[in-house]
N, C-alpha and C positions, 0 to 999 in steps of 0.2 A: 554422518552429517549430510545434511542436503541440502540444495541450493537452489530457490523458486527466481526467476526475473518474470516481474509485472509492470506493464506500462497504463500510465492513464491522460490524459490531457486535463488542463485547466483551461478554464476559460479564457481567452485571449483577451487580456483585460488588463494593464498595467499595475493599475490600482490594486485589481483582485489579487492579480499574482502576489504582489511585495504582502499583502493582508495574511495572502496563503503560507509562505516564506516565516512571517511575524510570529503565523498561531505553532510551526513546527520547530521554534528556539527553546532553549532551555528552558524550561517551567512556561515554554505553552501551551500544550497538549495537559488537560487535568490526569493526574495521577495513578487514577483506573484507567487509563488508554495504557502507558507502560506494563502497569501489572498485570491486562489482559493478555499483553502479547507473551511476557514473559512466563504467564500462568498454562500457555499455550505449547509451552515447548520452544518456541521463538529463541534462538540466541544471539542474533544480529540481527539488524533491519536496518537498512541504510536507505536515503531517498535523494537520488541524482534529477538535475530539474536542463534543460536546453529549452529555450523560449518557454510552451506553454506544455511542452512534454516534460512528463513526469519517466523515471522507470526507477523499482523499488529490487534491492536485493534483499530478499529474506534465506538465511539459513535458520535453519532446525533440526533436533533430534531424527534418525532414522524413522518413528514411529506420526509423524508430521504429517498432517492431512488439512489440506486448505479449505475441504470442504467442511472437516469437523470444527473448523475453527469459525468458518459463517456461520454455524450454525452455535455455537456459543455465544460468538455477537451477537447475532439475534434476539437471544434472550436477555442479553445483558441491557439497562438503562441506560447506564454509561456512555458504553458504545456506541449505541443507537443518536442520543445525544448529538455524541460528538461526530458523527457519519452524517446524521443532517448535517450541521454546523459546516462539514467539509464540501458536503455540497452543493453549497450557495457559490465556490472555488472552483470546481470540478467538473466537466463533461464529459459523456461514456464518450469512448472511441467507437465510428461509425459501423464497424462490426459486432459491437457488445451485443451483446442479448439485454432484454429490458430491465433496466434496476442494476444492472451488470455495471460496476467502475474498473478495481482493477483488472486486466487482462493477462495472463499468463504466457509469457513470452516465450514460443520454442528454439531452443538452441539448434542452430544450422551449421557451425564451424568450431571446432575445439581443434587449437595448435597440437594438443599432445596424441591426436589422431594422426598426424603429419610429420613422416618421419625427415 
């Protein structure tokens, strides 16, 4: 199993936020968003929010490639879709690369390093 942390910012928007909040409740996200992530190898995906920061934990299978997985988006309608729609929510973090949302966050401290 492996474990990605991704951060991203939302707009700093009240309104937007709670909108953002509203579309990621049970049966807000349409049906092909789950079964893509799930079709991906995906086994958890959790999404923590402080003010207008986002950070996402994804675990998955050993065989888990985040790049293979944009590039399935990509091709999917669905997705695409629903990646605008998040959008109009969303702001890259001042480092992103262009088009770039989530960021992949590097771990700098694990307690079980520290005896």
């Amino acid at each position: 199993m492996v474990r990605h942390i991704l951060a991203l910012d939302l707009k700093d928007d009240p309104a937007l936020i709670e909108d953002y909040r509203r579309w990621h409740r049970p049966g807000g996200p349409p049906p092909a968003i789950a079964a893509s992530i799930r079709e991906a190898g995906i086994t958890g995906l959790e999404i923590f929010q402080t003010g207008n920061r986002l950070v996402m934990i994804l675990e998955a299978g050993e065989g888990f490639s985040l790049a293979a997985k944009g590039e399935r988006d990509a091709a999917n309608p669905e997705v695409q879709a629903w990646e605008e729609l998040m959008w109009k929510f969303q702001q890259a973090l001042p480092w992103a690369a262009p088009g770039q949302k989530w960021i992949a966050m590097e771990p700098i401290y694990d307690l079980s390093d520290h005896p």
